[in-house]
C-alpha positions in Angstrom: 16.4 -21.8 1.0 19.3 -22.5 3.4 19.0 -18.7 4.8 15.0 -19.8 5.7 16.3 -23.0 7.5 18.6 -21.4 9.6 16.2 -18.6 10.2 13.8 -21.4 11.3 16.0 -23.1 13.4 17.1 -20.1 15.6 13.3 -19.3 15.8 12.5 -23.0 17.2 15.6 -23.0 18.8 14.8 -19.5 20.9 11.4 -20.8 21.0 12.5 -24.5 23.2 15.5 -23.2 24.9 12.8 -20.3 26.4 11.3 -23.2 28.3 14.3 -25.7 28.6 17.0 -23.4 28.4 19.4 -26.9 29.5 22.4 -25.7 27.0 23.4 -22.9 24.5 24.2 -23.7 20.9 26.6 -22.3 18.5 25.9 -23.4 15.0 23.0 -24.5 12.8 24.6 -27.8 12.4 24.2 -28.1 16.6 20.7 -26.9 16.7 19.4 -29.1 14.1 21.1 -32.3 16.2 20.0 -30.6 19.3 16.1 -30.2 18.3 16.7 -33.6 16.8 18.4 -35.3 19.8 16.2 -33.6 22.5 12.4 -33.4 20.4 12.7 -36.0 17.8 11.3 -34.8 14.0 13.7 -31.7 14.1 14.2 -32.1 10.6 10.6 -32.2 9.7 9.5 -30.0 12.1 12.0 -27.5 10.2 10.7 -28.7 6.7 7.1 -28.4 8.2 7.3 -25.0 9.8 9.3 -23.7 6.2 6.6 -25.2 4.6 3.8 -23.4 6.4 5.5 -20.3 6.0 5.5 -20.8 2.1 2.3 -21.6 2.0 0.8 -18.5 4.0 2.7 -16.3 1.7 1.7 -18.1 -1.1 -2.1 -18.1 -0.1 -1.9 -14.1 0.8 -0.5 -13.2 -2.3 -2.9 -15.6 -4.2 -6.0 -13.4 -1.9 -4.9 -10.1 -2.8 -5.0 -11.0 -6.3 -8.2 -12.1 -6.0 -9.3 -9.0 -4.2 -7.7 -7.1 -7.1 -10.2 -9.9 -10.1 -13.1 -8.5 -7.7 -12.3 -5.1 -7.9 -11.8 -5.2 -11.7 -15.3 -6.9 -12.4 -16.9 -3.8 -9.9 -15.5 -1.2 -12.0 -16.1 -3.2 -15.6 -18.6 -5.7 -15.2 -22.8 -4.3 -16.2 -24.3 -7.4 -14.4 -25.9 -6.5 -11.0 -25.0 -10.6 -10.4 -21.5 -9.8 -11.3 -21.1 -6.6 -9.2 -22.7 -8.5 -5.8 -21.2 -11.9 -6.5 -17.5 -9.6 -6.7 -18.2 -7.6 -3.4 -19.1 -11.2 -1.9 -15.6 -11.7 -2.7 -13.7 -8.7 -1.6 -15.3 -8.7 1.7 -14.5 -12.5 2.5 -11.0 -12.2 0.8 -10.4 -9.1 2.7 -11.0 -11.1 5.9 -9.0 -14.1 5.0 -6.1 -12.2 4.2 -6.3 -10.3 7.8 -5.8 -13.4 8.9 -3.2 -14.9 7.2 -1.3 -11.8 7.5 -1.9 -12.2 11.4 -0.2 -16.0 11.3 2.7 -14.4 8.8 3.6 -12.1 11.8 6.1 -10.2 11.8 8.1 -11.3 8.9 8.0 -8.3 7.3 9.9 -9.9 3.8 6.7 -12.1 2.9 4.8 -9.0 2.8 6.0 -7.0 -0.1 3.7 -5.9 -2.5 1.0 -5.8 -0.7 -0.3 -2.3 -1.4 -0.2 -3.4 -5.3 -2.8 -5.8 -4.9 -5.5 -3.4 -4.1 -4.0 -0.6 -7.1 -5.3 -2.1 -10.5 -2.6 -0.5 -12.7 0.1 -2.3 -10.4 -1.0 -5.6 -11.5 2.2 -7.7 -12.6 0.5 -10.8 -13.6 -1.0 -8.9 -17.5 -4.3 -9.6 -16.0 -5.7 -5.9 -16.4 -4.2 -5.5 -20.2 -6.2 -8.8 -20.8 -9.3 -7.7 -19.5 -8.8 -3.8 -20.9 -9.7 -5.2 -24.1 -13.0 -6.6 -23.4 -16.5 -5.7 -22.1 -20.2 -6.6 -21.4 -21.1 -10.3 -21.3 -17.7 -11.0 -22.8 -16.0 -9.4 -20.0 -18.3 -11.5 -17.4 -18.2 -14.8 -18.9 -14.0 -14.7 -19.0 -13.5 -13.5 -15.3 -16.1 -16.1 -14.1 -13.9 -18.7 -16.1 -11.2 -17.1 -14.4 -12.0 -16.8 -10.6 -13.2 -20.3 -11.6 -10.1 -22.0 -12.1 -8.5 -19.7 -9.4 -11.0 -20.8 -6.8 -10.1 -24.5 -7.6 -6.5 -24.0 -7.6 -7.3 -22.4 -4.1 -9.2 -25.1 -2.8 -6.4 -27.8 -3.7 -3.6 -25.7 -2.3 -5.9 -25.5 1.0 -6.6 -29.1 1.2 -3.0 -30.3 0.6 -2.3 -27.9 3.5 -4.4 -29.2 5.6 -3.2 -32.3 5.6 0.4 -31.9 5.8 0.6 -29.1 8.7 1.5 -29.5 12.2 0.1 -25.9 13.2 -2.6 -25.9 14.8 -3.8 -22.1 14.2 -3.1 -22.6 10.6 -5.5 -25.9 10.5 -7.9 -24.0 12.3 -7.4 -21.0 9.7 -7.8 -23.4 6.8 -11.1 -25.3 8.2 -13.0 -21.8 8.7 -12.0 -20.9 5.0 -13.0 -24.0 3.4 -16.8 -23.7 3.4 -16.9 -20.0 2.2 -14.2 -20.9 -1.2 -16.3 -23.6 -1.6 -19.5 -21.4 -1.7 -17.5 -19.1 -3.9 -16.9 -21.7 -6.4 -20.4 -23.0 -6.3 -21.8 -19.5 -6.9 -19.4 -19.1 -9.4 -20.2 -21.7 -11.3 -24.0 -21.0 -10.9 -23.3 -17.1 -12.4 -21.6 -19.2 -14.9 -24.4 -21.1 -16.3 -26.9 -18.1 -16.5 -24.4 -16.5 -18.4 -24.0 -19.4 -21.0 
């Protein structure tokens, strides 16, 4: 955690001194006083920018994974419903996770794994040994449940978000996505009830 401080502070640090460059700085203890002193916040402009930065990784791993459900229920699922309603998803996903990979950058660390999301036998989280064992309606009626709860989960983490970042591009980001989890969910949940 310390290590992603500092690393924040000698990005907004090279960032401000790139336009004011009024003094050099020697030590994280300095830029921190310095950011504080000169552009008031610094400390929660550090917390804030750490905390976007979590939350982009977080949300990119969270899309693969869905990418990865969608995938699964292509291969498995014997509803037409299923099948479209699961491309719906790995096209959308696919695009929101361009795009949070374009905020991430180049911070190449956040970005591990990546591959693994789209190989089904790479999955860490025991999904695919869950879902081995079960087929037809069975199958459908559990990964609806599933990308349910996951779509909620997705829409909390988004809102919170929201409202606690600073960055603009990353509010912007979050406001386009909104609408089409929110259609996810709700077509979710109407799969859901024909499946019942």
């Amino acid at each position: 955690m310390k290590a992603t401080i500092l690393l924040v502070s000698i990005a907004v640090l090279a960032f401000k001194n790139s336009f004011y460059n009024d003094k050099s700085l020697k030590s994280t203890s300095e830029t921190a006083s310095y950011i504080h002193a000169n552009y008031g916040g610094g400390d929660n402009m550090i917390s804030n920018a750490v905390e976007d930065t979590s939350f982009v990784s977080k949300a990119i791993k969270a899309n693969q994974h869905e990418i990865m459900m969608a995938q699964l229920a292509l291969q498995k699922s014997t509803s037409a419903e299923v099948k479209a309603l699961a491309q719906k998803l790995i096209n959308d996903h696919t695009q929101l996770l361009q795009q949070l990979q374009g905020l991430q950058g180049n911070n190449t660390s956040n970005n591990t794994g990546h591959d693994s999301a789209y190989n089904n036998t790479m999955d860490s989280t025991g999904v695919n040994n869950m879902y081995n064992n079960i087929s037809g309606i069975t199958f459908d009626r559990q990964w609806i449940g599933d990308m349910i709860s996951g779509h909620q989960k997705t829409l909390t983490d988004f809102r919170t978000e929201l409202n606690s970042t600073n960055d603009a591009n990353l509010k912007t980001l979050i406001n386009n996505a909104l609408p089409t989890i929110q259609d996810h969910l709700k077509q979710l949940q109407i799969l859901r009830g024909k499946l019942m």
